[in-house]
N, CA, C and O atoms as a printed pandas DataFrame, in Angstrom:
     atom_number atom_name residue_name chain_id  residue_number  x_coord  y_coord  z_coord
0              1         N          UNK        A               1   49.958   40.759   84.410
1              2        CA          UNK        A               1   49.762   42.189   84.357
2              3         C          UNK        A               1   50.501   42.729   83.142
3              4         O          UNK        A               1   51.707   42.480   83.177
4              5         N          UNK        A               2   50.021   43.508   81.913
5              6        CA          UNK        A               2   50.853   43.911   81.181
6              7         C          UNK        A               2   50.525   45.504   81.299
7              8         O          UNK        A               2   49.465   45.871   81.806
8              9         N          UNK        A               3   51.438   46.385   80.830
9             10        CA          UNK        A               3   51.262   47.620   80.654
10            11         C          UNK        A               3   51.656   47.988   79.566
11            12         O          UNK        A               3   52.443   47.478   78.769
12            13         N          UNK        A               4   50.788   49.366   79.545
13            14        CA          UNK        A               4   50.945   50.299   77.705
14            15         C          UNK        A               4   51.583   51.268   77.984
15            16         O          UNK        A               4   51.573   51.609   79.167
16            17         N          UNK        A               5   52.312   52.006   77.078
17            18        CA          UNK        A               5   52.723   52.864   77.062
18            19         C          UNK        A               5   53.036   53.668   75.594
19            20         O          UNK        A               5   53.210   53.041   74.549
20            21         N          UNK        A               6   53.077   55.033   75.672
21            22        CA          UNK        A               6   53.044   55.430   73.998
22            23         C          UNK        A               6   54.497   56.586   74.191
23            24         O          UNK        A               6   54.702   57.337   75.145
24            25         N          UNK        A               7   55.357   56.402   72.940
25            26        CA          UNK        A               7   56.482   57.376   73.056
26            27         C          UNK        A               7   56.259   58.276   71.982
27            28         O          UNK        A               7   55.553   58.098   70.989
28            29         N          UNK        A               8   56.990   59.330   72.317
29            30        CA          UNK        A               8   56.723   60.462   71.657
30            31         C          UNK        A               8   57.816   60.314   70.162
31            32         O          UNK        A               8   58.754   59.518   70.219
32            33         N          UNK        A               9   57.604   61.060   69.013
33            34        CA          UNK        A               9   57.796   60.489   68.294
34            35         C          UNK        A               9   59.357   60.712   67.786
35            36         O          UNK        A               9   59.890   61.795   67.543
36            37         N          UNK        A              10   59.729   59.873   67.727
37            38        CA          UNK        A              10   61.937   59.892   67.342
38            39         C          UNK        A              10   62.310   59.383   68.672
39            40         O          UNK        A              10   63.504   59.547   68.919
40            41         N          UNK        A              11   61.678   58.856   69.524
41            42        CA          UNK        A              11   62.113   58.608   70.700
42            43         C          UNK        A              11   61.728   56.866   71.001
43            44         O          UNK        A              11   60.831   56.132   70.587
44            45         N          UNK        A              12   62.764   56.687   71.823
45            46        CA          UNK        A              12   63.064   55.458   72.182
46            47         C          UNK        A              12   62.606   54.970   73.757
47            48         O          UNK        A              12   62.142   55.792   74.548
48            49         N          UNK        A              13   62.803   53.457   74.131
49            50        CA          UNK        A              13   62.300   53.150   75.569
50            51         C          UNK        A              13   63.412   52.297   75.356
51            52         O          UNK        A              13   63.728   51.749   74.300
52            53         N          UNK        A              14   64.043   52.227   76.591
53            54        CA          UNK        A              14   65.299   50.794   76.518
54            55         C          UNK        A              14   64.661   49.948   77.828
55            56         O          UNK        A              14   63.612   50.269   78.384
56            57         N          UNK        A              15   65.540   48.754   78.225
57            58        CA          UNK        A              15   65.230   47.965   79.538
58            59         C          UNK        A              15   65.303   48.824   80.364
59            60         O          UNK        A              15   64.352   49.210   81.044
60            61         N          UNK        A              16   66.786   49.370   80.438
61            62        CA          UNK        A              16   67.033   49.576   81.463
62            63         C          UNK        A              16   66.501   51.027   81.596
63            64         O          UNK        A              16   66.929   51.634   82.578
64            65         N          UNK        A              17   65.827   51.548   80.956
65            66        CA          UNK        A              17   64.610   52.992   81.280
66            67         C          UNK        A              17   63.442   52.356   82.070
67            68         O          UNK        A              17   62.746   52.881   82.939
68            69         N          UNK        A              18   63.388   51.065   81.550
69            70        CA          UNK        A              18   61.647   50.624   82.423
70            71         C          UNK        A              18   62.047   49.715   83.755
71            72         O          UNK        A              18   61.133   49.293   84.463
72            73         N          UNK        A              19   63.683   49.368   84.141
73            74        CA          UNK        A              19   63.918   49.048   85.447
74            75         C          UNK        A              19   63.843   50.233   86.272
75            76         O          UNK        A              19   63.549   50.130   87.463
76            77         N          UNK        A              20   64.105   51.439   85.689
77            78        CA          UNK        A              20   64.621   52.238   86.236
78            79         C          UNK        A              20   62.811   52.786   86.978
79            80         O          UNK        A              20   62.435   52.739   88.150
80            81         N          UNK        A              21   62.188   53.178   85.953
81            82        CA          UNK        A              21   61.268   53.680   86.141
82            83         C          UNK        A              21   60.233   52.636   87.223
83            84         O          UNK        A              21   59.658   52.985   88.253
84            85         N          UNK        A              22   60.246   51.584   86.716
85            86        CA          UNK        A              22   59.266   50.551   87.654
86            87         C          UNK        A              22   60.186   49.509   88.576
87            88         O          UNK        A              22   60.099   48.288   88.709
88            89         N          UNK        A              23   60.871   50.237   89.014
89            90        CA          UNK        A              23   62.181   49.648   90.292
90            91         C          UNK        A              23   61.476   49.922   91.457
91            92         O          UNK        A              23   61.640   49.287   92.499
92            93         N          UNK        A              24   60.593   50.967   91.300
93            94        CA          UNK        A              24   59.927   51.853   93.235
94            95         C          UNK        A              24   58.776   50.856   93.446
95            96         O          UNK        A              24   58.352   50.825   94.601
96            97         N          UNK        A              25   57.980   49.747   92.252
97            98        CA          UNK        A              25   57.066   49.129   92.285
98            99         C          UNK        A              25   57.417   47.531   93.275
99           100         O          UNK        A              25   58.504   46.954   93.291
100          101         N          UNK        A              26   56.537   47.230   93.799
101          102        CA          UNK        A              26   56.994   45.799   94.226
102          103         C          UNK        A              26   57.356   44.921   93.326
103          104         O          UNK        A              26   56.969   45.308   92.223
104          105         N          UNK        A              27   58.138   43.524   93.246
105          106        CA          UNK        A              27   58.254   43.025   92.472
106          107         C          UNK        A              27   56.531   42.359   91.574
107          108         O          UNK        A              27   56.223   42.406   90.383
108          109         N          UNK        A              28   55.826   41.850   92.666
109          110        CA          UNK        A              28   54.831   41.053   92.354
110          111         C          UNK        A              28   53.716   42.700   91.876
111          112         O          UNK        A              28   52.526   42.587   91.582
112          113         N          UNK        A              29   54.095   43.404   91.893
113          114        CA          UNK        A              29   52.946   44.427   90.866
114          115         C          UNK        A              29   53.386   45.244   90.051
115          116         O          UNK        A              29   52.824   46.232   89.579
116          117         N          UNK        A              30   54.874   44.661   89.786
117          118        CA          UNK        A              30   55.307   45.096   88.493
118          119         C          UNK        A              30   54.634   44.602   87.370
119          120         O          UNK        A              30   54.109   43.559   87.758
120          121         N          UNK        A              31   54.281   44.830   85.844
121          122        CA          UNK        A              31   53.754   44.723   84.742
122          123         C          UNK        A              31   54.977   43.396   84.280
123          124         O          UNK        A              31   56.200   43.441   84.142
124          125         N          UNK        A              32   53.947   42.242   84.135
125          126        CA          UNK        A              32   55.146   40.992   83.334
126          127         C          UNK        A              32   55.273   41.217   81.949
127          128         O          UNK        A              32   56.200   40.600   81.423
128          129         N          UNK        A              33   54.516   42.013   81.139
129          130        CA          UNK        A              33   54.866   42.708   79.623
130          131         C          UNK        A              33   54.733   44.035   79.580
131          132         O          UNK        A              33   53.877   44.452   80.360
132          133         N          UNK        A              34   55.307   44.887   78.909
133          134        CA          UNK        A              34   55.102   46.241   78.800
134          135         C          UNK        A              34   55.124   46.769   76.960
135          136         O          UNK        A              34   56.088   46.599   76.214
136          137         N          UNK        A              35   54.162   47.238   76.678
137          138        CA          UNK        A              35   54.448   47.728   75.157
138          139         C          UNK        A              35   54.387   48.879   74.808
139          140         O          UNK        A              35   53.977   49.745   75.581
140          141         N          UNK        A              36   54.742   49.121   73.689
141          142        CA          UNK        A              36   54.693   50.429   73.214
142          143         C          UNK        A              36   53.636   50.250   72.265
143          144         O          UNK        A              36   53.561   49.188   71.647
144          145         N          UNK        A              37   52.721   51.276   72.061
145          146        CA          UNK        A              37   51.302   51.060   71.557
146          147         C          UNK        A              37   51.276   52.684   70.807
147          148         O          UNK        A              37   51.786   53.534   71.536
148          149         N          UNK        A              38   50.924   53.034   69.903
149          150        CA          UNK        A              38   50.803   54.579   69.050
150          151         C          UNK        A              38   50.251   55.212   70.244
151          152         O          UNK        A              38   50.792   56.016   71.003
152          153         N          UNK        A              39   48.784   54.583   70.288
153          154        CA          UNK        A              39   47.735   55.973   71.505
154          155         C          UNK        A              39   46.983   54.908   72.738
155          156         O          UNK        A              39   46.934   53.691   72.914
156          157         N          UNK        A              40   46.613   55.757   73.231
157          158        CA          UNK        A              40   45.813   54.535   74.135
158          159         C          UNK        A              40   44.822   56.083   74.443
159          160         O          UNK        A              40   44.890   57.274   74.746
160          161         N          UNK        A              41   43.820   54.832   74.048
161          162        CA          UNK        A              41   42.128   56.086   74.044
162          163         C          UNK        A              41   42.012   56.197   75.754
163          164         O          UNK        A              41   42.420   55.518   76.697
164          165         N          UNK        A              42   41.137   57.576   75.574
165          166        CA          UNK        A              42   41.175   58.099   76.856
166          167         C          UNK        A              42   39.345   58.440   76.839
167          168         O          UNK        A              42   38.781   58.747   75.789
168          169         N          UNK        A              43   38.631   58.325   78.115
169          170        CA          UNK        A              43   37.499   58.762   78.396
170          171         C          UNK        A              43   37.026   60.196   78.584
171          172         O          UNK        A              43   37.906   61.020   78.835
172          173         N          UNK        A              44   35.968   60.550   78.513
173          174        CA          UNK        A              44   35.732   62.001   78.537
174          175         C          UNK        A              44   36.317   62.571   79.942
175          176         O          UNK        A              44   36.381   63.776   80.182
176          177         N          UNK        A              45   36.758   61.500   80.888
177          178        CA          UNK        A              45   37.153   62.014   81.962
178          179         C          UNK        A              45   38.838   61.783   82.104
179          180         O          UNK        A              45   39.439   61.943   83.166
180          181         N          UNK        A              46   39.213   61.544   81.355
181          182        CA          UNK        A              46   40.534   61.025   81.153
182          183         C          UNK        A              46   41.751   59.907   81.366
183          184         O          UNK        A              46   42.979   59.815   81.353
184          185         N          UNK        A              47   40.413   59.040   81.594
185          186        CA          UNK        A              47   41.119   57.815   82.253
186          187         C          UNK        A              47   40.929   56.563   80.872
187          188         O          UNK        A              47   40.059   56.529   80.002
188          189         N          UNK        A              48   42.094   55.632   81.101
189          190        CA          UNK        A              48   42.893   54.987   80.069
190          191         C          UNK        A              48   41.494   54.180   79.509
191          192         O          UNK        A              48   40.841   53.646   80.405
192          193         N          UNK        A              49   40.991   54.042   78.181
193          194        CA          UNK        A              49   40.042   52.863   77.612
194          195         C          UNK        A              49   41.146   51.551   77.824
195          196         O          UNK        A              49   42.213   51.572   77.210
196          197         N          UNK        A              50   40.907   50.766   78.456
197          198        CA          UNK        A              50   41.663   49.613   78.708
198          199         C          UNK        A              50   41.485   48.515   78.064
199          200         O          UNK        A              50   42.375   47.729   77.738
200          201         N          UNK        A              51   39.661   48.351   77.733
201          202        CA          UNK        A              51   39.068   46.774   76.988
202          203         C          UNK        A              51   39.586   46.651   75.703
203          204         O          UNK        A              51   39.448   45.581   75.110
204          205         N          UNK        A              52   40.317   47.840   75.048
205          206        CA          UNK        A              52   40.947   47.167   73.720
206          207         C          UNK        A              52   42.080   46.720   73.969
207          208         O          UNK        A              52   42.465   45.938   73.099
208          209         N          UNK        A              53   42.717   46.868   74.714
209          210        CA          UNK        A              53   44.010   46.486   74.860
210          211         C          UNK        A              53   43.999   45.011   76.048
211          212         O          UNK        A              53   44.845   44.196   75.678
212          213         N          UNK        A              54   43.407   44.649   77.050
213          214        CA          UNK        A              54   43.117   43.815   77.048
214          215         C          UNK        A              54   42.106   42.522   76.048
215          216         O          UNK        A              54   42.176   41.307   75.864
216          217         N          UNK        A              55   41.409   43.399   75.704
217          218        CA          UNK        A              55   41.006   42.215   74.548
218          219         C          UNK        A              55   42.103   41.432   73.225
219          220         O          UNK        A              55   41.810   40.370   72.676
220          221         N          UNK        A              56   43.141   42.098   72.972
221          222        CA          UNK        A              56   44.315   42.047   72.227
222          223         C          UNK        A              56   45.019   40.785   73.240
223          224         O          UNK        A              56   45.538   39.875   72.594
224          225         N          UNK        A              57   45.077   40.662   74.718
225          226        CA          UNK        A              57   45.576   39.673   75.155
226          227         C          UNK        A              57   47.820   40.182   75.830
227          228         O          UNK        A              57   48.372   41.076   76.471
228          229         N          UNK        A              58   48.168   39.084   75.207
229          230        CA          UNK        A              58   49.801   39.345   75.320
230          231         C          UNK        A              58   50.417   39.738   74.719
231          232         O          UNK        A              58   50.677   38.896   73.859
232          233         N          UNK        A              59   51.025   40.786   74.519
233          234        CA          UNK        A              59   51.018   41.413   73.095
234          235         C          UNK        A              59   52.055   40.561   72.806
235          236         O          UNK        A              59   52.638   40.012   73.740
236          237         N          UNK        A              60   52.479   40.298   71.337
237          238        CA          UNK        A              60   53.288   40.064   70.466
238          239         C          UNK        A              60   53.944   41.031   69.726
239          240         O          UNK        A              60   53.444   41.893   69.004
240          241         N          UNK        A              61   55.609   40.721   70.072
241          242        CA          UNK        A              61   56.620   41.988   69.024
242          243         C          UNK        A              61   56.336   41.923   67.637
243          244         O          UNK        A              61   55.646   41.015   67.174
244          245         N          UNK        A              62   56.691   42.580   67.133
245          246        CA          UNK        A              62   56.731   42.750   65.351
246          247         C          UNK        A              62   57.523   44.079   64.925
247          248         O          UNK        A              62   57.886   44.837   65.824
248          249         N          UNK        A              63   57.782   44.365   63.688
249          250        CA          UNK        A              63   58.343   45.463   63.220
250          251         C          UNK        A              63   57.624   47.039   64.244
251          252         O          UNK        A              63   58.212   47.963   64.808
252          253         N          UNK        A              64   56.224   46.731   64.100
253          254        CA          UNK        A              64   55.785   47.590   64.381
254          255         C          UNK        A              64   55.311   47.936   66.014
255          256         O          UNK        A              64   54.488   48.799   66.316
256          257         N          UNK        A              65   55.777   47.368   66.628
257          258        CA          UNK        A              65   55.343   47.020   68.343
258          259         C          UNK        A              65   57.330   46.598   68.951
259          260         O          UNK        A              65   58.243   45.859   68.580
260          261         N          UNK        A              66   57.064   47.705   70.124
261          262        CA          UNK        A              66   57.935   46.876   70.882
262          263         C          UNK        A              66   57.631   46.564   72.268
263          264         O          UNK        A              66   57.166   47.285   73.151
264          265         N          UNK        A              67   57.980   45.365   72.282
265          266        CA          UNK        A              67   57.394   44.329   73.575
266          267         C          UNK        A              67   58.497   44.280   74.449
267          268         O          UNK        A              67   59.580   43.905   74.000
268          269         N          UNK        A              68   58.353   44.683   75.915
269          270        CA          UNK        A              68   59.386   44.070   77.107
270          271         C          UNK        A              68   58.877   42.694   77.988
271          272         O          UNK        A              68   57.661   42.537   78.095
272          273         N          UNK        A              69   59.545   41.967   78.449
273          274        CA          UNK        A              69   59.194   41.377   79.630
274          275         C          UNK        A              69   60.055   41.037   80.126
275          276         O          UNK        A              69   61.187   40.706   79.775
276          277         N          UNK        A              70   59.018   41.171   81.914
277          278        CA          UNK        A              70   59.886   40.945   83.376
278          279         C          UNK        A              70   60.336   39.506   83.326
279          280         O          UNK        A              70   59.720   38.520   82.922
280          281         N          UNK        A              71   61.711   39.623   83.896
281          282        CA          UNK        A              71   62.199   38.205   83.599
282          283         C          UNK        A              71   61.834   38.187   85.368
283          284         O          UNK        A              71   62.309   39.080   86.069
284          285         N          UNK        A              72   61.084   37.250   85.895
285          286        CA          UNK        A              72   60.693   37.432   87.231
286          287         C          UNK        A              72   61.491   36.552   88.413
287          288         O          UNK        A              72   61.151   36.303   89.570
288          289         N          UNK        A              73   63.080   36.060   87.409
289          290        CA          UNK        A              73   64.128   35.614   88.934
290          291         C          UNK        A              73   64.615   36.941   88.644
291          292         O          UNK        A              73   64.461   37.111   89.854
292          293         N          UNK        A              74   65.225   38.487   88.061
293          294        CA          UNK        A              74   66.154   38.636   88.469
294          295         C          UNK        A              74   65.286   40.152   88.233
295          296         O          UNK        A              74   65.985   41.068   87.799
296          297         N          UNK        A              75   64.200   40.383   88.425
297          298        CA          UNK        A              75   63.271   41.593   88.188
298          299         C          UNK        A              75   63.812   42.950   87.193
299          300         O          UNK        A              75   63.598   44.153   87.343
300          301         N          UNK        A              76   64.565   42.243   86.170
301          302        CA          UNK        A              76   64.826   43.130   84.613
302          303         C          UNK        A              76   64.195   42.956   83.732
303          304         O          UNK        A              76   63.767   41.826   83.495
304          305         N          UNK        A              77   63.885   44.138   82.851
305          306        CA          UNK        A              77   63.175   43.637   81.686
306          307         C          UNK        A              77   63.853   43.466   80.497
307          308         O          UNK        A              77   64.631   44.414   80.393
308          309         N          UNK        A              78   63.965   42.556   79.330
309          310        CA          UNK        A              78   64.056   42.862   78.275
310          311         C          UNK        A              78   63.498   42.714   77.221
311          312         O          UNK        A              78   62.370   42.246   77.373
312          313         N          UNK        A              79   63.852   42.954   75.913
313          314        CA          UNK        A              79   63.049   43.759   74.681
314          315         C          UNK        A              79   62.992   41.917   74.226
315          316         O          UNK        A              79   63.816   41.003   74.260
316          317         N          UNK        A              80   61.744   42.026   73.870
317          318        CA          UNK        A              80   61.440   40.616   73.079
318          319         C          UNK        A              80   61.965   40.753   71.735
319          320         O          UNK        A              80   61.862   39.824   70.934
């Protein structure tokens, strides 16, 4: 399961913002990657275009992407 997410701009995401936030989730439907992505297209009805971002696969960090993942013995995330 990975999830997207887009921050507003001068602003940051840490681990421990996305334990915090996806702590109320079960462990097993928590997101095992989470990224930060510019936009994520939306439908005329407002729901997330998803097939580009699954077609992209696992994301990979770089300068320009930041990547988390669930470490799944101790259900924290951190920054790849």
């Amino acid at each position: 399961l990975i999830a997207a997410v887009t921050l507003r701009p001068g602003t940051e995401l840490s681990a421990a913002e996305l334990d915090a936030a996806l702590d109320r989730l079960p462990r097993g439907q928590r997101p095992s990657y989470v990224q930060a992505v510019p936009s994520i297209g939306v439908t005329t009805w407002h729901r997330p275009v998803w097939r580009e971002l699954q077609r992209k696969g696992v994301p990979k960090p770089s300068r320009n992407r930041q990547v988390w993942q669930l470490d799944p013995d101790t259900g924290h995330y951190s920054q790849l």
